[in-house]
C-alpha positions as CSV (number, residue, x, y, z in Angstrom):
1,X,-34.6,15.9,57.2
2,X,-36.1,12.8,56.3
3,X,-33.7,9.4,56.3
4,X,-34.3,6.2,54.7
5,X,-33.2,3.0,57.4
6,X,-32.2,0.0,54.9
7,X,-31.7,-3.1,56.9
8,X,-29.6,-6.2,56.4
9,X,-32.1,-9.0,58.1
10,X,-29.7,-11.6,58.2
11,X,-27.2,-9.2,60.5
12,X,-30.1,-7.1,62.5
13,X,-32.0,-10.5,62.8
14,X,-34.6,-8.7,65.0
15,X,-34.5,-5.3,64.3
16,X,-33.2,-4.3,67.6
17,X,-30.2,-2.2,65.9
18,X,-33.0,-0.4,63.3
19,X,-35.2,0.5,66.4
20,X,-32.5,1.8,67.7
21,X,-31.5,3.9,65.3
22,X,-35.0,4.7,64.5
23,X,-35.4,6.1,68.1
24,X,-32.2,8.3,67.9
25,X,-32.8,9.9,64.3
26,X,-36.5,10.5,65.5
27,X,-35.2,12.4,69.0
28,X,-33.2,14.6,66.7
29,X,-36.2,15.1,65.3
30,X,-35.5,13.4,61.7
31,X,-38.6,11.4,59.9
32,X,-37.6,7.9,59.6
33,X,-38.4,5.7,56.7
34,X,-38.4,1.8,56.4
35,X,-39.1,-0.5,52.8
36,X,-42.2,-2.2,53.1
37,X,-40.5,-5.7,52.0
38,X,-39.2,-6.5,54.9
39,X,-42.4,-8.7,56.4
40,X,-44.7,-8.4,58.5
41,X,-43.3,-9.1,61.6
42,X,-40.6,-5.8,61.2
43,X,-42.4,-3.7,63.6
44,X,-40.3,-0.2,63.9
45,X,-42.8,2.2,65.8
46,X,-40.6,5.1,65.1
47,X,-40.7,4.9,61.2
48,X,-43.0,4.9,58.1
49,X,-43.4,2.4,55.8
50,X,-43.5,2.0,52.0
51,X,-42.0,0.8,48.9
52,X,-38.4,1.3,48.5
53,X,-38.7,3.4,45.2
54,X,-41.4,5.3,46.7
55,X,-38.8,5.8,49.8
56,X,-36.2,6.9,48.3
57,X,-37.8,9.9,46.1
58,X,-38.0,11.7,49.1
59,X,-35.0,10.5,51.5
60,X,-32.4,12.8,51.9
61,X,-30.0,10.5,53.4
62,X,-30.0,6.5,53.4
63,X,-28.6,4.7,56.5
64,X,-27.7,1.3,56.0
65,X,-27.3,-1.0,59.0
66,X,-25.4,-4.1,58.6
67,X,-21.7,-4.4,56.9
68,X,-20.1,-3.5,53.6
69,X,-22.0,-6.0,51.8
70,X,-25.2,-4.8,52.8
71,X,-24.0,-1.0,51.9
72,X,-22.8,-2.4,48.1
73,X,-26.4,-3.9,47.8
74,X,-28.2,-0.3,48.8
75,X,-25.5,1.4,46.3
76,X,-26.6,0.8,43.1
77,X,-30.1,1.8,44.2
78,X,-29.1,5.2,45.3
79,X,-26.5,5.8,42.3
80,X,-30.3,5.8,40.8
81,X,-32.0,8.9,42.9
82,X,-28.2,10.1,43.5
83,X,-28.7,9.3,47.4
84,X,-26.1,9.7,50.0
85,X,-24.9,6.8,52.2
86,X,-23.8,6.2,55.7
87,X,-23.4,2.7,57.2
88,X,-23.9,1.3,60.2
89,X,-21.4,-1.5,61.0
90,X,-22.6,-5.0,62.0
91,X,-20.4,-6.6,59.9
92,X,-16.3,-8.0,60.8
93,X,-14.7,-5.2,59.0
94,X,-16.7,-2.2,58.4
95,X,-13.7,0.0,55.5
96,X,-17.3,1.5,53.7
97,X,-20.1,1.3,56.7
98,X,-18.2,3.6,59.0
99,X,-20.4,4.2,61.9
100,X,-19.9,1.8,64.8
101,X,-22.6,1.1,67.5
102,X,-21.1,2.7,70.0
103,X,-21.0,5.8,67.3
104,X,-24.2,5.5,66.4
105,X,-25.9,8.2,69.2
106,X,-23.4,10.8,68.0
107,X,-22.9,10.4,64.7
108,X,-26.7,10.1,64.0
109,X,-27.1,13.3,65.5
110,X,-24.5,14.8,63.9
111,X,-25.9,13.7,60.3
112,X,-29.4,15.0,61.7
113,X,-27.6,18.3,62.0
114,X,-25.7,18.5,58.3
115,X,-22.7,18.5,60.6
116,X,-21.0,16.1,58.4
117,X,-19.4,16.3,54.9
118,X,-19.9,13.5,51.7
119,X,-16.8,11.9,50.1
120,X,-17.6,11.0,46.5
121,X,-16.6,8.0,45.2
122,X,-15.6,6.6,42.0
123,X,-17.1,3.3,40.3
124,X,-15.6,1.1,37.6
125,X,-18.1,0.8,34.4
126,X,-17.3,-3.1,33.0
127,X,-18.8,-3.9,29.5
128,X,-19.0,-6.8,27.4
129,X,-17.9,-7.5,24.0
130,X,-18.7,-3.6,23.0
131,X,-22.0,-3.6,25.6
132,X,-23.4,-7.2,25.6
133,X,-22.9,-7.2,29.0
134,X,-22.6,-3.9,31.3
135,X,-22.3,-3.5,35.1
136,X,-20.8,-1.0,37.6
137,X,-18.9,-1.3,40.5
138,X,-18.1,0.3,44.1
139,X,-15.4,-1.9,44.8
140,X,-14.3,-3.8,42.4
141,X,-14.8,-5.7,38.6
142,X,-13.3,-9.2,39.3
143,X,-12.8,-12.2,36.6
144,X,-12.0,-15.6,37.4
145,X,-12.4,-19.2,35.7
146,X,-15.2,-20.5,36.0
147,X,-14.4,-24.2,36.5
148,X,-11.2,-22.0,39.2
149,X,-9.3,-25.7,38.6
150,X,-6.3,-24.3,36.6
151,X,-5.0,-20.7,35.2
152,X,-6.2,-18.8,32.7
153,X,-4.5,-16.3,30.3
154,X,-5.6,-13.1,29.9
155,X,-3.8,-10.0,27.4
156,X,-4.3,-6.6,28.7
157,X,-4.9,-3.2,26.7
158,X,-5.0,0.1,27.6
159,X,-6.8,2.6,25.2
160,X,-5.7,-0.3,22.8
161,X,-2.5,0.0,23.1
162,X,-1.0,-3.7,24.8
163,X,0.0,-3.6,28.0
164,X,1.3,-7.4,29.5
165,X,-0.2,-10.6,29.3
166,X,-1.2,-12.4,32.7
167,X,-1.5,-16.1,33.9
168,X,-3.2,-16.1,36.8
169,X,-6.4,-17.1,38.8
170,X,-8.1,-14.3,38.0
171,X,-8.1,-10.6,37.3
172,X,-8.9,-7.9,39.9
173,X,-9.6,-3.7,38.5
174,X,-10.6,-2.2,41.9
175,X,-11.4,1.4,42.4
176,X,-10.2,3.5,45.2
177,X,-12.6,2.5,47.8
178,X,-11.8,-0.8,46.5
179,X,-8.6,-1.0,47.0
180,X,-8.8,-2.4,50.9
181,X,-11.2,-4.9,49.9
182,X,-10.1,-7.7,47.3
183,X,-7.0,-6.3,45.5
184,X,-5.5,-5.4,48.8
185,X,-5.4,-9.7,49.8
186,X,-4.4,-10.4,46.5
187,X,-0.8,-7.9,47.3
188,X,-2.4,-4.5,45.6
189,X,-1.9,-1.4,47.2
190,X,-4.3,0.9,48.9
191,X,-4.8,3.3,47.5
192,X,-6.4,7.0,48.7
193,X,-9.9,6.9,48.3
194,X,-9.8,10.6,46.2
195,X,-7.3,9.7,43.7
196,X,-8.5,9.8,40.3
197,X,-7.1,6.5,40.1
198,X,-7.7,2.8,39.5
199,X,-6.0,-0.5,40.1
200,X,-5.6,-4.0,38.3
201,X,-4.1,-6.7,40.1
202,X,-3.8,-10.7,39.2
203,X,-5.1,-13.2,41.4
204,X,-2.4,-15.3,42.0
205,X,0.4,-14.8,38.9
206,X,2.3,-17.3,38.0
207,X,5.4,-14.9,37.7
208,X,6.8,-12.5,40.2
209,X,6.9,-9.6,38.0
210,X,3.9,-9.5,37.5
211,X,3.0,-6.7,39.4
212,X,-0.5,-4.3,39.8
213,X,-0.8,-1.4,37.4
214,X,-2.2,1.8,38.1
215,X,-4.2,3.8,35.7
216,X,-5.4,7.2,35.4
217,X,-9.2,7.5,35.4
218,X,-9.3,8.8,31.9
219,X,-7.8,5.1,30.6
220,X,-9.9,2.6,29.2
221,X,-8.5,-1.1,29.9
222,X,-9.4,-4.0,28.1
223,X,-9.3,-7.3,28.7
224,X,-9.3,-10.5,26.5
225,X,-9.9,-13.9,28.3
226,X,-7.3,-15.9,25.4
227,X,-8.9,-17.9,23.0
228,X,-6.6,-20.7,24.0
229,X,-8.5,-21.1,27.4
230,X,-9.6,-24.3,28.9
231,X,-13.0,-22.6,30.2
232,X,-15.4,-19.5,30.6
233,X,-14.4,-16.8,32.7
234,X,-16.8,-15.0,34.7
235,X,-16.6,-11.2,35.3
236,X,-18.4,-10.3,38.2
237,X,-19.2,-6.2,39.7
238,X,-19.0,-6.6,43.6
239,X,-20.2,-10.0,43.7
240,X,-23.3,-9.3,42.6
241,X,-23.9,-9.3,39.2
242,X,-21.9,-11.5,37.1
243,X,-21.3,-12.6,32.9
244,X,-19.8,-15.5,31.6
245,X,-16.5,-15.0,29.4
246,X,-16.0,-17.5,26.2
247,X,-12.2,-18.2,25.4
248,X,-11.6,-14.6,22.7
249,X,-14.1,-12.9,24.7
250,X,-13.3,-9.5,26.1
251,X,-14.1,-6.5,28.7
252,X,-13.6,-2.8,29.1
253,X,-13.4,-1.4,32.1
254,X,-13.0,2.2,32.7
255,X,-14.5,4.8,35.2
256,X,-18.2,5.4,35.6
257,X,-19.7,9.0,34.9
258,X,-21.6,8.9,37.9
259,X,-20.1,8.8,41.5
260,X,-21.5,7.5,44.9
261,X,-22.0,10.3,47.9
262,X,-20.8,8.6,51.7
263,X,-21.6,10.6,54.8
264,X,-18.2,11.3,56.5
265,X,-17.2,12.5,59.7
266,X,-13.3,13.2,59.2
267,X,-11.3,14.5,56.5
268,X,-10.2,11.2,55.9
269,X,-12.1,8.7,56.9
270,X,-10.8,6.1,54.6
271,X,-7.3,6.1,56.8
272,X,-9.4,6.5,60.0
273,X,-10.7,2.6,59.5
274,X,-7.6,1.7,57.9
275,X,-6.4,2.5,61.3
276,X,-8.8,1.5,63.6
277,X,-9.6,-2.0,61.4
278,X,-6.6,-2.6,59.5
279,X,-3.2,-2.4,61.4
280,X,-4.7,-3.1,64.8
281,X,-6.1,-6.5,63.4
């Protein structure tokens, strides 16, 4: 087996946790790989170097070590060579990188075995104005005024057919896996990280009834940002890629073709953290 170790610097500041890990996979007698981009000073005896594209042509698994954020960034990457993921949690929370450091010696040997099964998960697709714009999402497509200094009105479709109209903050379509992060602050429900399911959910409504929806993954939702708008909106795909929204403009969001693979340990993983980070916080 041959594994891919994809480092957040700014969380493993000197590579202690990587070395680690490094010096486990290689005991149970894994080849370790490490990008090249990470500087000069990122000595990991244990592991080769090269460039990430290079790296991941001939991974079999990808570890990420730092917290969700840093397992969203490695994402889109291996959605590309259809990669699986396990995360290492250096992070507050930890619902997507499930492995703990305390975990890491047995669940590290376990994945160096195949003793471990991989959850698929769906992403949202979120185009522009019939494709100006495109992105995908783990977790979640989120729009939001750009100035954020006063509501904005959006009208909501579904397969074209209308739906409600929202005053709100912003909008929040989260997937499955998603549903823990963002949508759950904002008063969505979490929902089971196998449903064939997606959520959207206002950022603070100015009505009470207006409640999240719940769509079937075969729906396609649009949304218009109202012409009579003050400002742009922004429509951002897990914080990192991001459009800007004129006043008429709209997006459809609807679920991705391709799905993500993360290494898992228990049948249900997903309620495992919810568990373990959620209700005992």
């Amino acid at each position: 087996m041959t594994v891919l170790l994809y480092p957040n610097p700014l969380k493993d500041t000197d590579l202690s946790v990587t070395r680690r890990a490094a010096a486990l996979l290689r005991s149970y007698g894994v080849r370790v790989l490490l990008p090249d981009d990470l500087g000069p000073d990122a000595v990991c005896p244990e592991s080769e170097r090269m460039p990430m594209e290079q790296a991941l042509s001939i991974t079999d698994q990808v570890v990420t070590i730092g917290g969700d954020g840093t397992l969203l960034r490695a994402a889109s990457q291996c959605l590309k060579h259809d990669k699986p993921l396990l995360g290492i949690n250096l992070g507050r929370m930890g619902f997507l990188a499930t492995c703990e450091m305390d975990e890491m010696p047995h669940k590290l040997k376990r994945l160096a075995q195949g003793d471990c099964h991989f959850e698929r998960r769906s992403l949202l697709q979120v185009e522009k104005n019939d494709g100006a714009w495109s992105a995908a999402a783990l977790n979640d497509v989120v729009l939001y005024g750009k100035s954020r200094m006063h509501p904005m009105d959006y009208t909501i479709y579904c397969d074209g057919v209308f739906v409600c109209r929202y005053r709100s903050d912003g909008i929040i379509a989260a997937t499955p896996t998603g549903s823990t992060a963002y949508s759950l602050s904002a008063g969505g429900p979490i929902l089971d990280a196998s449903a064939s399911v997606f959520v959207l959910n206002a950022i603070c409504p100015h009505s009470p009834r207006q409640i999240p929806l719940v769509f079937s993954h075969t729906r396609r939702v649009t949304v218009v940002s109202e012409a009579a708008n003050r400002d742009k909106v922004l429509a951002s795909a897990d914080s990192r890629v991001s459009c800007e929204l004129e006043p008429g403009d709209r997006v459809d969001i609807f679920v991705a073709k391709t799905q993500l693979r993360l290494a898992a340990f228990d049948e249900a993983e997903q309620f495992r953290a919810i568990e373990t980070k959620l209700m005992r916080r």
